[in-house]
C-alpha positions as CSV (number, residue, x, y, z in Angstrom):
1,X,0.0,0.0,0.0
2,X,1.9,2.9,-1.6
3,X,1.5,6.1,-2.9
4,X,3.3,6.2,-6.1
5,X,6.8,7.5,-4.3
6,X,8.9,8.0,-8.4
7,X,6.8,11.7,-9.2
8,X,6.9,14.6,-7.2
9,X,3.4,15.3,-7.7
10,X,2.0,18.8,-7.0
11,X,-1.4,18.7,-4.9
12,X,-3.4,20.2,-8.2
13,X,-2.8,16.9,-9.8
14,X,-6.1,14.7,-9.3
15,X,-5.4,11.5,-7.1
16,X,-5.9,8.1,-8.6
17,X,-5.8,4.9,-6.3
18,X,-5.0,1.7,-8.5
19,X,-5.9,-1.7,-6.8
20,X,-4.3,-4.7,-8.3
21,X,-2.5,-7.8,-6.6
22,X,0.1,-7.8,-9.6
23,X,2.8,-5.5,-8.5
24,X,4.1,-5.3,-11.8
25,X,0.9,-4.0,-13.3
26,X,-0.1,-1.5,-10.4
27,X,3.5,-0.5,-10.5
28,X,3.7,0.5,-14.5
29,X,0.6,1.5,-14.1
30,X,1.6,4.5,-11.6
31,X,4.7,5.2,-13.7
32,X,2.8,5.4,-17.1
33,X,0.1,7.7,-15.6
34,X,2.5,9.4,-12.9
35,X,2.6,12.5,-15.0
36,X,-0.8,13.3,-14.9
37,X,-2.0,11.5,-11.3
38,X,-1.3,11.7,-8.0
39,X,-1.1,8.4,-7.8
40,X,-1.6,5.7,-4.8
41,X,-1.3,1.8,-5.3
42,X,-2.8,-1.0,-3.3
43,X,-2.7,-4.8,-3.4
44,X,-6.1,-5.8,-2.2
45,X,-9.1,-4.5,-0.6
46,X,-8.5,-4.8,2.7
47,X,-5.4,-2.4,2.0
48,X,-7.4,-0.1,-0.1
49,X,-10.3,0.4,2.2
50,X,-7.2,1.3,5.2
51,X,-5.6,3.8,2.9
52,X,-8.8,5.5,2.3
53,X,-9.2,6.3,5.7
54,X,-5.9,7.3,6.2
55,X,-5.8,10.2,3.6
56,X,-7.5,13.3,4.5
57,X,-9.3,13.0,1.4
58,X,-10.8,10.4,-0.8
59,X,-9.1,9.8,-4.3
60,X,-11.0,11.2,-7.5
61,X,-10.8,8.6,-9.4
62,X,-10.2,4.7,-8.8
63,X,-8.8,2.1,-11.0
64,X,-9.6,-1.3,-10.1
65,X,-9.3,-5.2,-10.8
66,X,-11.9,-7.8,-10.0
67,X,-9.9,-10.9,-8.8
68,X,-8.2,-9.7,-5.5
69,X,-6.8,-11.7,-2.6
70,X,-8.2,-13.7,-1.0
71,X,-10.5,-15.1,-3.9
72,X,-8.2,-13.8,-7.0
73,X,-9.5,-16.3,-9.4
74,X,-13.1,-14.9,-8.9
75,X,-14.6,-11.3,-9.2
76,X,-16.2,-10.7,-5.6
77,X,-13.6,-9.4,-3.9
78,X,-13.6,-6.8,-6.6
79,X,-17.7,-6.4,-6.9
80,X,-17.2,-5.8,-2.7
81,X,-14.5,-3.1,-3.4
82,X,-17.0,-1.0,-5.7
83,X,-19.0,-0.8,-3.0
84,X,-16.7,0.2,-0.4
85,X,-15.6,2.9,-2.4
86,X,-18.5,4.5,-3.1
87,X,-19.9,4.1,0.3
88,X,-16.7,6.4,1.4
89,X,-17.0,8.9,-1.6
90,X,-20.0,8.6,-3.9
91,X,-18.4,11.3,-6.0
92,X,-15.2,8.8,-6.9
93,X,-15.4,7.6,-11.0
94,X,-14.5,4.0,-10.7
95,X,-13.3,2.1,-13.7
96,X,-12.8,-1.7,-13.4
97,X,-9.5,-3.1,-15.2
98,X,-9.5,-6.7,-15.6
99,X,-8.8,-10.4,-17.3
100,X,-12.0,-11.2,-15.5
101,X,-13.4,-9.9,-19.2
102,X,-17.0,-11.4,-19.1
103,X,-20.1,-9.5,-20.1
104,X,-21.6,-10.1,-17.3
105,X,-19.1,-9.2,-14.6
106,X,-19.0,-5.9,-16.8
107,X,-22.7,-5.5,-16.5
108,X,-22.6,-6.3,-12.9
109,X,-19.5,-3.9,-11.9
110,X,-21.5,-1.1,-14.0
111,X,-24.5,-1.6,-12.0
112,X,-22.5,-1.6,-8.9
113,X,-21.4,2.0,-9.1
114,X,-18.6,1.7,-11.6
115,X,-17.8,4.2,-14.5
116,X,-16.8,1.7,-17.1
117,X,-15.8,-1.7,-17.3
118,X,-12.1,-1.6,-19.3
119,X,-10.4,-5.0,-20.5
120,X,-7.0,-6.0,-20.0
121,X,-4.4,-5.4,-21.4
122,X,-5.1,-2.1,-21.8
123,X,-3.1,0.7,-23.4
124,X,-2.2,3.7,-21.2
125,X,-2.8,6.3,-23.6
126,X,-6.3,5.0,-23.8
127,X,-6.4,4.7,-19.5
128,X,-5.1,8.3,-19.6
129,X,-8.1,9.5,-21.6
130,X,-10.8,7.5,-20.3
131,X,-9.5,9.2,-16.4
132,X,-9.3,12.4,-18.0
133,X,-12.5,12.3,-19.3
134,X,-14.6,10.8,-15.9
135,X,-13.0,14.0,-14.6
136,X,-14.0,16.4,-16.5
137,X,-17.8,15.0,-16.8
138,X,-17.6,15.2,-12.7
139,X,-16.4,18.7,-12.5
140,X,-18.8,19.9,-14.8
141,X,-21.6,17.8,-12.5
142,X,-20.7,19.9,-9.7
143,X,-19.7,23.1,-11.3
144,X,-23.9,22.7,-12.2
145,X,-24.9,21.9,-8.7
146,X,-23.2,24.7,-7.1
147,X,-25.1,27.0,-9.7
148,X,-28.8,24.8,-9.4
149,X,-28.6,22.6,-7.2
150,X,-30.6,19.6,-8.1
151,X,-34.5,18.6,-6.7
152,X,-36.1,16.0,-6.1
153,X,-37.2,14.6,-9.8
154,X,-40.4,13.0,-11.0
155,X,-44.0,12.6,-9.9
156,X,-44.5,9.1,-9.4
157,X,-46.9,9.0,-5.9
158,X,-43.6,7.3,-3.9
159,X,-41.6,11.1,-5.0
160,X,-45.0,13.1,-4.4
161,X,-45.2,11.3,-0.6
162,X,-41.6,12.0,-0.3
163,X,-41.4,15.7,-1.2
164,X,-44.8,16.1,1.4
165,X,-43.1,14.4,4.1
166,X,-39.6,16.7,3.4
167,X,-41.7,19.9,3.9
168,X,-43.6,18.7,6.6
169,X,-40.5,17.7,8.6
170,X,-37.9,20.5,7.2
171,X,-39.0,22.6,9.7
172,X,-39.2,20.6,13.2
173,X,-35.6,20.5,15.5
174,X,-36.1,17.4,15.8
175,X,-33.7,14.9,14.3
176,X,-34.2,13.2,11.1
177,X,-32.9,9.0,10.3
178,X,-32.9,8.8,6.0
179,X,-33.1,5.3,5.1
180,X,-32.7,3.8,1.6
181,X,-30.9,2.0,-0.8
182,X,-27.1,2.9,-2.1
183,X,-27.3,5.3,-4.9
184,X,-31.1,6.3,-4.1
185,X,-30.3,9.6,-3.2
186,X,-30.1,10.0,0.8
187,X,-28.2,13.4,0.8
188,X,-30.2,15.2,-1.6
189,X,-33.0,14.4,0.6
190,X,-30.7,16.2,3.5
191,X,-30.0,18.7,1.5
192,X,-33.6,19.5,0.8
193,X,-34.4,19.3,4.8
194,X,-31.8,22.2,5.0
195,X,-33.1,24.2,1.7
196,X,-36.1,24.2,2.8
197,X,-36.0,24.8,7.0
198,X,-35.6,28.2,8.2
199,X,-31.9,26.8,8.8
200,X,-30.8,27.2,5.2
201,X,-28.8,30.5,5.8
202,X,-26.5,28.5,8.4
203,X,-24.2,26.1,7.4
204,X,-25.1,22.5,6.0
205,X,-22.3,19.7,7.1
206,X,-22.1,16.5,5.7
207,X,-19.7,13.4,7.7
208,X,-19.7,9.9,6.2
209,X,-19.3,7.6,9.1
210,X,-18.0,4.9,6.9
211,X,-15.0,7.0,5.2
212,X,-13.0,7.7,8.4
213,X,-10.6,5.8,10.8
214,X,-12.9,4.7,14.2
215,X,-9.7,6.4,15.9
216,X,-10.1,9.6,14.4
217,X,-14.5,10.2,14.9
218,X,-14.5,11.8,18.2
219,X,-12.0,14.5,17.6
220,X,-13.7,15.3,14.0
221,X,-17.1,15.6,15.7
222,X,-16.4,17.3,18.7
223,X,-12.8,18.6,18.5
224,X,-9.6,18.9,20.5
225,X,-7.6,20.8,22.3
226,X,-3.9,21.3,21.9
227,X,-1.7,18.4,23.2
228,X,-5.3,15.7,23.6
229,X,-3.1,13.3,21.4
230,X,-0.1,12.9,19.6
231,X,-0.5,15.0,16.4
232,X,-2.9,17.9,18.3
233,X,-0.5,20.7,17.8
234,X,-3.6,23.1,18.5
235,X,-7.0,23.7,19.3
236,X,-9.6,22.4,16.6
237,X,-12.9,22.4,16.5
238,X,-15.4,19.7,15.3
239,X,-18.6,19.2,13.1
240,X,-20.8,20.1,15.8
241,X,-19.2,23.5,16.6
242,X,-18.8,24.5,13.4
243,X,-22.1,23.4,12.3
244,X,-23.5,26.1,14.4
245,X,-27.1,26.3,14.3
246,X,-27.1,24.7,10.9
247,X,-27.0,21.2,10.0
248,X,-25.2,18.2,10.4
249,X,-25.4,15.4,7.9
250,X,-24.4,12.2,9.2
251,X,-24.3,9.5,6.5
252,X,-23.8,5.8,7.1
253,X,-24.6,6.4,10.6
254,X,-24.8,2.3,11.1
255,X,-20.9,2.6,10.9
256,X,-20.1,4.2,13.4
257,X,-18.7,3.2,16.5
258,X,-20.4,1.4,19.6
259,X,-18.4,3.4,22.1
260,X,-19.2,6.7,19.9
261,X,-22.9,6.1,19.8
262,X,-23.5,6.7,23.0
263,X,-21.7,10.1,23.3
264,X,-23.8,11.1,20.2
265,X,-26.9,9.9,22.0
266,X,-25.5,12.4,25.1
267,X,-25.7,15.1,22.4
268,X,-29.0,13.9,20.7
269,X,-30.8,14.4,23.9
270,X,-29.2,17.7,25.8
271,X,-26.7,19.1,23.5
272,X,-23.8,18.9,25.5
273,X,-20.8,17.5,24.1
274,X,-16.6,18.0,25.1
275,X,-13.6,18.3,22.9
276,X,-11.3,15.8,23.0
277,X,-9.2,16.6,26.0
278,X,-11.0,19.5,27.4
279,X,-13.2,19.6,30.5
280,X,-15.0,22.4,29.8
281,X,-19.1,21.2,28.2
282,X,-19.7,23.2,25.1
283,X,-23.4,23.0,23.7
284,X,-24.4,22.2,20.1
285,X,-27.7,23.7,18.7
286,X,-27.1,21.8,15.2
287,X,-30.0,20.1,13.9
288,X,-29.0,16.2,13.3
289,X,-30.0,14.1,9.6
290,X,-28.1,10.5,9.8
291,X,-28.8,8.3,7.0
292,X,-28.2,4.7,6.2
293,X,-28.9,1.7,3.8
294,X,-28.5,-1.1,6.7
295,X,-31.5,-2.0,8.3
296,X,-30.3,-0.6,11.9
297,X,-33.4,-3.0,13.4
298,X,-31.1,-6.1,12.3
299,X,-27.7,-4.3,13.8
300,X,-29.7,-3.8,17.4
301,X,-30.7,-7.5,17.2
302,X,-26.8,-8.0,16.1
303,X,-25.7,-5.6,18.9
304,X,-24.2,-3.2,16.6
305,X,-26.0,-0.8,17.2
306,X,-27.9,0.9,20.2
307,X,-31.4,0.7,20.6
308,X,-31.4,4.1,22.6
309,X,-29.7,5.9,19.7
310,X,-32.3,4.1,17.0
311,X,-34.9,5.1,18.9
312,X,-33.5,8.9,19.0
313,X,-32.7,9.4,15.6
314,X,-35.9,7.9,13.6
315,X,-38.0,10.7,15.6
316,X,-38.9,11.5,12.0
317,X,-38.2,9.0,10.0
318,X,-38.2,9.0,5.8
319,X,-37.7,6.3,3.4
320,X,-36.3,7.0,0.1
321,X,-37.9,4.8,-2.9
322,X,-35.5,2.3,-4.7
323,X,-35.6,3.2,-8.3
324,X,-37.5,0.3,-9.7
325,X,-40.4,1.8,-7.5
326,X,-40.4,4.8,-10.1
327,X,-42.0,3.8,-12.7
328,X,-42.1,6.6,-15.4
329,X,-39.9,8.5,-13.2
330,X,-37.1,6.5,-14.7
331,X,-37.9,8.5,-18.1
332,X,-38.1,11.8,-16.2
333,X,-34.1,11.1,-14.9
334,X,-33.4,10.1,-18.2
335,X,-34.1,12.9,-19.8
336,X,-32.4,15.4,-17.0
337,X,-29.2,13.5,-17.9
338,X,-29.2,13.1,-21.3
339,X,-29.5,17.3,-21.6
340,X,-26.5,17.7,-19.0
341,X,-24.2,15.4,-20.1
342,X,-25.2,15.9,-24.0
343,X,-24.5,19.8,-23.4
344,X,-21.3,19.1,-21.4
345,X,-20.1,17.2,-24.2
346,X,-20.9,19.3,-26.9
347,X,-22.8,16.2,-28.5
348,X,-26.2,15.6,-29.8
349,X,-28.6,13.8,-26.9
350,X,-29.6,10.2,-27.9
351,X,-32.8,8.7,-28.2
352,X,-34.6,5.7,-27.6
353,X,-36.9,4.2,-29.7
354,X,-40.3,2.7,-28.6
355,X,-39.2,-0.8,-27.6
356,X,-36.2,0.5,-25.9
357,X,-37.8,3.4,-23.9
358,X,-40.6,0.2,-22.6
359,X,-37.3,-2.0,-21.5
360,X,-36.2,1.1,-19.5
361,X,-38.7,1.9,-17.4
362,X,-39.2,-2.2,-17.2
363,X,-35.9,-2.4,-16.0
364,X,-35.4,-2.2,-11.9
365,X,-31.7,-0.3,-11.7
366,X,-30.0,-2.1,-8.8
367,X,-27.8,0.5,-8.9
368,X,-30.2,3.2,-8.3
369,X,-30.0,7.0,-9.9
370,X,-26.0,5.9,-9.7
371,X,-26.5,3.3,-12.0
372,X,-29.0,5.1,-14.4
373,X,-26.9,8.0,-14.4
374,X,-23.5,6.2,-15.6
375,X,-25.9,4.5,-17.9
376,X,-26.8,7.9,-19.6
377,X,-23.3,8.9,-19.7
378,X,-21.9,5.6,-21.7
379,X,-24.9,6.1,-24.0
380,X,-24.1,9.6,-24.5
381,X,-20.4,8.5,-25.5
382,X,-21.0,6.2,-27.7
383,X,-24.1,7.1,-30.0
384,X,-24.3,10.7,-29.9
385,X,-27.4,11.9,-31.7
386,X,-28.7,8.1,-32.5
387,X,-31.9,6.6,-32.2
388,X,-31.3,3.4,-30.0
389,X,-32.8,0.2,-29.8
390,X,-33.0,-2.7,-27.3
391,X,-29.5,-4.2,-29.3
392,X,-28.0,-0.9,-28.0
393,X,-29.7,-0.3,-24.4
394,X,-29.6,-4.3,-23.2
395,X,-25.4,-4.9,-22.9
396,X,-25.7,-1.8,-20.2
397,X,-28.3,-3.7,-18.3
398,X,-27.1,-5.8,-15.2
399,X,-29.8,-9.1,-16.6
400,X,-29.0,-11.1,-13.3
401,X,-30.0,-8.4,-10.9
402,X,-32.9,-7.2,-12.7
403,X,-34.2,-11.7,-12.1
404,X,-33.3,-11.4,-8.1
405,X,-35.0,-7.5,-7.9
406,X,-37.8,-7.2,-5.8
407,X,-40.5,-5.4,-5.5
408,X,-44.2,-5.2,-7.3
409,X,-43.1,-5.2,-10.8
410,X,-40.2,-8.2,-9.9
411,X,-42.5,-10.9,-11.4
412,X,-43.2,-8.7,-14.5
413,X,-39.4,-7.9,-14.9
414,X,-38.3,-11.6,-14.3
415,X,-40.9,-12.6,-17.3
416,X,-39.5,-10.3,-19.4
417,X,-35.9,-11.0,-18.5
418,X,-36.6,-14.4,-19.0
419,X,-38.5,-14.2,-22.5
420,X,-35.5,-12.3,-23.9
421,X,-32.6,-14.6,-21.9
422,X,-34.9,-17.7,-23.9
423,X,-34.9,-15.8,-27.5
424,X,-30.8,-15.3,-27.5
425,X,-29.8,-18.1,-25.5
426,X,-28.4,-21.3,-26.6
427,X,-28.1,-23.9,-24.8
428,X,-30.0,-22.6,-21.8
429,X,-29.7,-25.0,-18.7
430,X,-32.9,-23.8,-16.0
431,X,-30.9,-26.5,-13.9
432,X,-27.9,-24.6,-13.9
433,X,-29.8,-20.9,-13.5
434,X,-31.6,-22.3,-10.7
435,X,-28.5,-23.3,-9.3
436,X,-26.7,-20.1,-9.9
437,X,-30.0,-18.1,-7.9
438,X,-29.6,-20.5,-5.0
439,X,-25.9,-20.0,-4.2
440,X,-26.4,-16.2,-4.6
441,X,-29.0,-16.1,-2.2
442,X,-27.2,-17.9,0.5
443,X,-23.9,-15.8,-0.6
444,X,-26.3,-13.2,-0.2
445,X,-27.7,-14.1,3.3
446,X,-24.3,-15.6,4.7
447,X,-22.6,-11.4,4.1
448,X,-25.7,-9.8,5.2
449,X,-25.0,-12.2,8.7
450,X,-20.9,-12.0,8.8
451,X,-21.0,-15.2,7.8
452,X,-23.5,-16.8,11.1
453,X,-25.1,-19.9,9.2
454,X,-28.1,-19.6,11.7
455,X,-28.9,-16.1,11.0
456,X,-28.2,-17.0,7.6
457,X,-30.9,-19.5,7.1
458,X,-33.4,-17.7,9.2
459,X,-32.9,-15.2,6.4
460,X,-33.4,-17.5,3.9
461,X,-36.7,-19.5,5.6
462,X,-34.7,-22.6,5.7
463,X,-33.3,-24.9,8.6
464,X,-29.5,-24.8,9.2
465,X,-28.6,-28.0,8.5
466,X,-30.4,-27.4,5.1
467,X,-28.3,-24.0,4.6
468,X,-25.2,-26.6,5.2
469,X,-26.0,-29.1,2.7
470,X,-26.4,-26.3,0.0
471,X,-23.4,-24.3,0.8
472,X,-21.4,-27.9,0.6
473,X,-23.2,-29.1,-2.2
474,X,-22.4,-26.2,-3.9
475,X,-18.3,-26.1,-2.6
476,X,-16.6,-27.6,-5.8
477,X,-19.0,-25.2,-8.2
478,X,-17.4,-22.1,-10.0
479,X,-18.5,-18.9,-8.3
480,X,-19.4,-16.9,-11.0
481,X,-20.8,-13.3,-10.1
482,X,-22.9,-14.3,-7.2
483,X,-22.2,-11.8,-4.4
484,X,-19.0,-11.6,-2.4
485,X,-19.6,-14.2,1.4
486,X,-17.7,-14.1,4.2
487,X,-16.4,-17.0,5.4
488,X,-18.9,-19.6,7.8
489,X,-17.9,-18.6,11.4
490,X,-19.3,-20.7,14.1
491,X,-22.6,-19.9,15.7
492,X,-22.6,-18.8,19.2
């Protein structure tokens, strides 16, 4: 784990992290892109995820391989890292670099969060442009934001009860739990508490709980004083204090720590809160928003997180709709992104035709407004001003997610999935698909659980010993793309 040490890189350079167990590769790699990139080099996930949190701030842009230690022969390791990423810095541009070349790990990665799916070998020239280019299309996305700053989008009744519930709660001091999916959109939501209480001339804070070392929360919420640690060479304060009367975002709030939950909950309920290494009780008037996608009911029952705290935060409590709950809203996003990122780009917007607009809003986005909007950007790049069928919308569609995605219109999607998968499949095995569902399920159930084969199969409405003949059965099988599991631990 190494920045790239062979460039004396000035701080304007944008960062680039490259993950890739070949040293060789990550190592020409950072020389070949050196001149343009601040860049940093890790070996495995494990690694990457512990740099992150070391650097004050996340890298721009990520370059990463699918088959990392300890499972370098399969791509979950790598489908897990997209994740972590973006649940420490949603605004990172992810591209995926690897031998682990099938269509649907592509697919899969794109739906996941990444940018693009790039095949190796790959020239660096090429690398070097693709970056460049991810960079640009994210400076202009917030170069727009800071001049409009982006609403809540469509009128499907889930958006209408959500924009109801915003105004009714924007104004109350109470504090405000955001659940929903990854990529659905939690901070907008915040945001549009803030624009729209009479807080939103103060200032509007946002902490992800997930992007910073456990060792380092309770001086950047509260603050220090001079000498509290090794490194405090003077008095600082923290989010609360400088949040002032404004607001304080706190996303992935299920990540933080036990033994800093309950000095939040001290603040929650009378405001008073110390720096680090300071007697003296300062008072915060911040209005609190926390948001997560974990289901804090199962961490309580886990013992990960405190009831007490739960129990504060969801006061007011609002759910953000998964995209496949949209409906037409899914053309309404579609065409907010194909006007930015066609003006951006100088190029003429795209279109879809008739069959290709139905298989769009049919389609559930596992990915969320992420996935749809990375979506809009590839189709933007490669058929500017074209009318585009199915044959041109399908290869950007994750197939296997859209069969497990829930939901009301799930049985609709899977029949549709399945009448296509039929018409340009041969040698179809429903023996083998079958198989592939079940082991991604209990993947599925076994990471959700850390890998307890009780909880697992309570999950899953099945008996343990059951859950252990399938896991075994399944042992000598290929992996595919089914979801990254921890290993069985024993159950207590």
């Amino acid at each position: 784990m190494t920045a790239s040490q062979s460039h004396a890189l000035p701080e304007s350079k944008p960062t680039l992290l490259i993950v890739d167990d070949d040293a060789l590769i990550a190592d020409t790699l950072g020389f070949a892109l050196g001149d343009d990139f601040t860049v940093y080099t890790c070996e495995s996930r494990s690694h990457a995820v512990e740099l992150l949190r070391q650097l004050p701030q996340a890298p721009q842009l990520a370059l990463v391989d699918l088959g990392l230690p300890p499972t370098p022969h399969a791509p979950d390791e790598g489908f897990r890292l997209i994740a972590d990423l973006l649940a420490h810095s949603r605004s990172m541009q992810i591209f995926v670099l690897s031998g682990q070349n099938e269509a649907a790990h592509a697919r899969h990665a794109r739906a996941l969060g990444a940018v693009e799916f790039i095949s190796k070998p790959c020239e660096p020239a090429l690398l070097r442009r693709s970056l460049l280019r991810a960079l640009d299309v994210r400076q202009a996305e917030l170069q727009r934001q800071q001049v409009q700053p982006e609403g809540l989008m469509g009128d499907s009744p889930a958006i209408r009860k959500l924009r109801d519930q915003i105004a009714q709660f924007a104004q109350s001091p109470f504090p405000v739990l955001i659940e929903g999916e990854s990529g659905s959109g939690k901070e907008l939501v915040a945001q549009s508490l803030h624009r729209l209480s009479q807080r939103n001339d103060k200032p509007f804070l946002a902490l992800n709980c997930a992007a910073i070392a456990p060792t380092l929360v309770e001086p950047t919420l509260f603050g220090y004083v001079k000498g509290a640690f090794t490194g405090a060479d003077s008095n600082k304060s923290g989010y609360f204090e400088d949040a002032g009367e404004g607001t304080l975002f706190l996303d992935e709030i299920g990540e933080l720590p036990l033994e800093m939950q309950a000095k939040l909950l001290r603040v929650l309920e009378n405001g008073e809160y110390q720096r680090v290494g300071e007697t003296l009780r300062r008072v915060s008037r911040a209005r609190v928003v926390a948001a997560t996608n974990r289901d804090l009911r199962q961490e309580i029952r886990r013992g990960a997180f405190r009831a007490d705290l739960y129990h504060r935060l969801s006061v007011l409590t609002l759910s953000v709709p998964a995209l496949r709950e949209l409906g037409r809203d899914k053309l309404a996003l579609l065409e907010h992104f194909r006007a930015v990122y066609a003006s951006q780009s100088g190029a003429q917007p795209f279109e879809l035709d008739a069959a290709a607009e139905r298989r769009w809003i049919a389609y559930p986005f596992p990915g969320n407004v992420r996935e749809l909007r990375n979506i809009v950007i590839r189709l933007t790049t490669k058929h500017p001003g074209q009318k585009l069928g199915i044959e041109e919308l399908e290869p950007e569609f994750d197939l296997e997610a859209q069969l497990a995605a829930p939901g009301g219109d799930g049985q609709a999607n899977r029949a549709a999935t399945a009448l296509e998968t039929l018409g340009r499949t041969h040698g179809f095995s429903l023996d083998q698909a079958l198989k592939a569902w079940e082991r991604a399920y209990v993947d599925a159930a076994l990471k959700l659980t850390h890998g307890n084969v009780s909880q697992a199969a309570k999950l899953l409405g099945i008996n343990r010993t059951t859950l252990y003949s399938r896991m075994h059965s399944d042992a000598g099988e290929p992996q595919g793309d089914s979801p990254a599991t921890p290993p069985p631990r024993a159950d207590k």
